[in-house]
C-alpha positions in Angstrom: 0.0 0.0 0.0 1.4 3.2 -0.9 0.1 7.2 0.4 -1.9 8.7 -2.3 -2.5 12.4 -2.6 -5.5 13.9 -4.9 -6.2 16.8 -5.2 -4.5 17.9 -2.4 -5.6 15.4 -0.3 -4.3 12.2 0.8 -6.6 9.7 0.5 -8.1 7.4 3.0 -6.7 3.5 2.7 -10.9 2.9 3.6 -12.8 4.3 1.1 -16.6 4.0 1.7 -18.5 1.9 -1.3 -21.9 3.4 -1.7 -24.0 0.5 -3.5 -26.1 0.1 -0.6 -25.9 3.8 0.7 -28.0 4.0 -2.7 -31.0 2.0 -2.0 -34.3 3.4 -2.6 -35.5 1.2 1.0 -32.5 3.0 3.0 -34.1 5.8 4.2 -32.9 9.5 3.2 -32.2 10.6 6.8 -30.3 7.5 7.7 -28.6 8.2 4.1 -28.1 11.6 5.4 -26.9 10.8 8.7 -24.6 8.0 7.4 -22.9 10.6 5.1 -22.2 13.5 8.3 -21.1 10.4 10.3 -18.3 9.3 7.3 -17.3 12.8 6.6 -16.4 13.5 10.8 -14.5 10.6 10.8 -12.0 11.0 8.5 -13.5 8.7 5.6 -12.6 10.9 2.2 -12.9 8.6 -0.9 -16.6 7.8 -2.1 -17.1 4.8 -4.5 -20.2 5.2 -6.6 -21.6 3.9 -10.0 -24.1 5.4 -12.6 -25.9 1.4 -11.5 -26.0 2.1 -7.8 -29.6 3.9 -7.7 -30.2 7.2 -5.5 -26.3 7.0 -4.8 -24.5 9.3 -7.4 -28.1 11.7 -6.3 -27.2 11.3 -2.4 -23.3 11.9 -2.6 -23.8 15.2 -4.5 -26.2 16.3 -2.0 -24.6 15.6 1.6 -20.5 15.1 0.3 -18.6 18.5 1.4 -16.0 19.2 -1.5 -13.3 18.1 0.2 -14.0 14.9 -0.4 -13.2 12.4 -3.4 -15.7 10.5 -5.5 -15.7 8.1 -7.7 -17.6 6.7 -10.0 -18.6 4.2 -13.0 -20.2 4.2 -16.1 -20.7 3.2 -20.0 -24.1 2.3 -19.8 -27.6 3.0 -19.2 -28.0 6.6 -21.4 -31.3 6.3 -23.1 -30.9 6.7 -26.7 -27.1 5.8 -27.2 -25.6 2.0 -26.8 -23.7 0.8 -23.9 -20.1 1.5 -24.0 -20.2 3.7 -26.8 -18.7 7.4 -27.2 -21.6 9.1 -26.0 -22.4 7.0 -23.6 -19.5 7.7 -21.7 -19.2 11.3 -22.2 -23.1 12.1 -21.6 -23.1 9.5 -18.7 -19.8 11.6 -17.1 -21.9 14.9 -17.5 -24.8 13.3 -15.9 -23.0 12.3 -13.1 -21.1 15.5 -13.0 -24.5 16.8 -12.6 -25.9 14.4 -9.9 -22.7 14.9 -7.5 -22.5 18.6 -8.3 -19.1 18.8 -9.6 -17.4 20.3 -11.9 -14.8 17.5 -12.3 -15.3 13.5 -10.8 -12.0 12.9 -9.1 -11.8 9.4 -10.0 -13.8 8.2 -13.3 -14.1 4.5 -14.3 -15.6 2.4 -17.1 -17.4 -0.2 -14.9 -16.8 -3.9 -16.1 -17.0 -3.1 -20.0 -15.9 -6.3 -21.7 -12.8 -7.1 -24.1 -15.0 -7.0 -27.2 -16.5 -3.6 -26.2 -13.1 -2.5 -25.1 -11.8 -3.5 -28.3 -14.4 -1.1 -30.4 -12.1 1.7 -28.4 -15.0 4.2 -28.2 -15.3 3.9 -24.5 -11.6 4.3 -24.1 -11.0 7.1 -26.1 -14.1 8.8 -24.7 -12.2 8.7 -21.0 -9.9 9.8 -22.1 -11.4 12.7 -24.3 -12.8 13.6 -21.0 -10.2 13.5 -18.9 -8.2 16.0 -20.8 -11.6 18.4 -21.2 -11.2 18.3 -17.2 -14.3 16.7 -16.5 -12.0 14.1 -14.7 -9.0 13.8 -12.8 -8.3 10.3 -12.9 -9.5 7.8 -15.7 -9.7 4.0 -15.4 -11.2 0.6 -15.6 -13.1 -1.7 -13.1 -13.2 -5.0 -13.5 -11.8 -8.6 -13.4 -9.4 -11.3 -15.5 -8.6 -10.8 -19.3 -11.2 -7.6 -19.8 -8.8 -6.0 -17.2 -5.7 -7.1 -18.7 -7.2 -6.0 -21.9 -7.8 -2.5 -20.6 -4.7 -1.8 -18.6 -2.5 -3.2 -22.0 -4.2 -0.9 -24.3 -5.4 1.9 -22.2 -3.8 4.8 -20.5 -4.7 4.6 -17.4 -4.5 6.0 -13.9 -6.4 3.9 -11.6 -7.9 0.3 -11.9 -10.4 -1.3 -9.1 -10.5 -5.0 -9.5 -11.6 -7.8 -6.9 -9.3 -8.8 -4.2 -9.9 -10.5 -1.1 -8.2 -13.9 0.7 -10.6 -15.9 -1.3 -10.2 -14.2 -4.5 -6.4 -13.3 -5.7 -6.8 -13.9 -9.7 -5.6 -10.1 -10.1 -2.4 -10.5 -7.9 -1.2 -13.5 -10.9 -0.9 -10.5 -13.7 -3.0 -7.6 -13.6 -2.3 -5.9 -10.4 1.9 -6.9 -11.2 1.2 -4.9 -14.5 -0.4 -2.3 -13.1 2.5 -1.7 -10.7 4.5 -1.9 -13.7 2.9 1.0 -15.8 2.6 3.0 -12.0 -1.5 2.7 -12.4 -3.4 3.2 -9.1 -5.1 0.0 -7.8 -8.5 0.4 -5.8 -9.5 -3.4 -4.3 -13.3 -4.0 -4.6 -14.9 -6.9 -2.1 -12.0 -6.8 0.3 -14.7 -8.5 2.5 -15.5 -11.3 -0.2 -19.5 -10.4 1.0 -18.2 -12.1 4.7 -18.9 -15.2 3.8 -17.9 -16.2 7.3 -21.7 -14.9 8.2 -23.4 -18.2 7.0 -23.1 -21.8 8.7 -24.5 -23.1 5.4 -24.5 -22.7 1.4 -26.0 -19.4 1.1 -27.4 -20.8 -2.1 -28.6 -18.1 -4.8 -27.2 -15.5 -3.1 -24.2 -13.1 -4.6 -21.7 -14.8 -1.7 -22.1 -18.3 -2.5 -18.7 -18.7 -4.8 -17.0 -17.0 -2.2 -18.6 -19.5 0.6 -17.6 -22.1 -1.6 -13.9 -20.9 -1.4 -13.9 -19.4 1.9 -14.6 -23.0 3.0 -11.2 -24.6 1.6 -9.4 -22.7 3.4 -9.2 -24.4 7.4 -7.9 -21.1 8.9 -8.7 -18.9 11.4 -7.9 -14.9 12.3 -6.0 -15.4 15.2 -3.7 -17.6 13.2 -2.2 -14.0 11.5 -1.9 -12.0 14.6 -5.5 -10.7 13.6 -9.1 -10.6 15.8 -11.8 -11.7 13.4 -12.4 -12.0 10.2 -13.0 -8.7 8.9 -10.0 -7.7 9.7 -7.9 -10.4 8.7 -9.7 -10.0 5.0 -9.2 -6.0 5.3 -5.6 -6.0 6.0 -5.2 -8.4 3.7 -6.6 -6.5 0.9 -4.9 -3.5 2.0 -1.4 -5.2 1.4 -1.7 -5.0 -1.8 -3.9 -2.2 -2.5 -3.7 1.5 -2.6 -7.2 1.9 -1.3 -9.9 -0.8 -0.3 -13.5 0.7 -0.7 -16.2 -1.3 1.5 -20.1 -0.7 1.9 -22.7 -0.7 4.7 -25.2 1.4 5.9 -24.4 1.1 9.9 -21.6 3.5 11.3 -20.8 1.4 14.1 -20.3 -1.4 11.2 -17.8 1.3 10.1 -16.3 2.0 12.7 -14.9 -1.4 13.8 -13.7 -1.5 9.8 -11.8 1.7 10.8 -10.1 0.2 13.6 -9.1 -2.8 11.5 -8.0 -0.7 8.8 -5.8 1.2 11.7 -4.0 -1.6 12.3 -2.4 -1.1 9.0 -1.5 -4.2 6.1 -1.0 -7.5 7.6 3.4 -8.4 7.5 4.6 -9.3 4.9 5.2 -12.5 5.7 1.4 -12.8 6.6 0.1 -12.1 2.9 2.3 -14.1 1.9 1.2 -17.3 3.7 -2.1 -16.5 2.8 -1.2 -16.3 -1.4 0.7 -19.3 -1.2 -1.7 -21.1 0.5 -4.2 -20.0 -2.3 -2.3 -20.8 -4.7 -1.8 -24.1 -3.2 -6.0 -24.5 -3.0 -6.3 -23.3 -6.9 -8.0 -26.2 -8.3 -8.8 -23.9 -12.0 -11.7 -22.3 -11.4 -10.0 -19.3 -9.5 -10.1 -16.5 -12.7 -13.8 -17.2 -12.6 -15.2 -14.1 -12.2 -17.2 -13.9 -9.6 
């Protein structure tokens, strides 16, 4: 993990995901109240997504402009096709609009394929609107070869791609590379959805191929020098991360992720055990995406 400065702020390690802080059934004064609470306590970097409902709406409405936002898109602009030229530049000023900025700090095509990538529309509209100032930072979220495929052939400034104990596919190449061209990395489910939460298959639900993994394993927190879970899978993540963004809707949820995140990256000796011993439990179906 390495200090990152924007905009003349250095950004947070924990930056707060806002999928479910954009919920039409989570109310707008615990959205409200939730957003105060993050702000007082240090949190500064915002993960949104043109997909995650009244979000992008709520962040421009209760974030002060100190703090960072990013946010995703290439899809969903009536009247233009996903991941073409317009629909990243008209989707930008949309949510240029929505958060009330004049420029996002940190804009992302959000998990455009190869073959869309390949058309290099959405690319060259980033990066069109990164150098009209409507964005600081340009990049890609995603997984596997559509990551690859966008940090090879893009110029990029940041990635966010998947990255918790149960899920290390981007630490074999991508997250290597992006080192290698001095790209950003932002790691998405640091948590892998806690999959330590269910006795049983959560069958159906988004966490069940993370279950599935998370039981292969035959570990426990303590054996890393760590207290539960949470934060043995944060500091994990934040080894090899610039940033970790995570979501919930309780403070007191994020405030014991703060304390784990306070503790820093696990040792190095630590991630290591815990990527060799994945790599040792890779029985091929790893760089599925999940």
């Amino acid at each position: 993990m390495n200090s990152w400065n924007l905009a003349g702020v250095t950004i947070d390690p924990l930056g707060y995901g806002a999928g479910p802080f954009g919920a039409e059934s989570f109310p707008e004064s615990e959205a409200a109240a939730l957003a105060e609470y993050l702000q007082q306590n240090g949190t500064n970097l915002f993960d949104t997504a043109r997909g995650y409902g009244l979000s992008e709406e709520r962040l421009g409405r209760y974030l002060k402009p100190q703090s960072l936002v990013c946010t995703k898109l290439g899809y969903g602009v009536p009247g233009v096709a996903d991941w073409s030229y317009e629909a990243v530049r008209r989707g930008a000023a949309e949510a240029r609009h929505k958060l009330g900025r004049g420029a996002i700090d940190i804009l992302l095509l959000h998990s455009c394929s190869q073959s869309d990538l390949e058309r290099g529309e959405a690319l060259r509209a980033l990066h069109d609107e990164k150098a009209a100032g409507g964005a600081r930072l340009i990049g890609y979220s995603g997984d596997n070869e559509d990551l690859l495929f966008a940090l090879m052939h893009g110029t990029l400034d940041v990635i966010m791609t998947s990255l918790n104990v149960t899920d290390q596919a981007s630490l074999q190449q991508a997250i290597p590379l992006a080192r290698e061209k001095g790209v950003r990395v932002i790691a998405k489910r640091p948590l892998a959805n806690a999959p330590w939460r269910y006795s049983t298959l959560p069958a159906g639900q988004y966490v069940e191929e993370y279950w599935r993994r998370f039981q292969t394993f035959e570990i426990k927190p303590a054996d890393f020098g760590t207290q539960t879970w949470e934060e043995l899978f944060l500091r994990f993540a934040l080894g090899w991360a610039d940033a970790v963004v995570a979501g919930t809707t309780k403070a007191e949820h994020w405030s014991e992720l703060q304390q784990a995140a306070a503790q820093g990256p696990l040792p190095r000796e630590h991630l290591q055990q815990l990527h060799d011993l994945y790599n040792r439990k890779n029985p091929g179906w790893w760089t599925g995406q999940v």
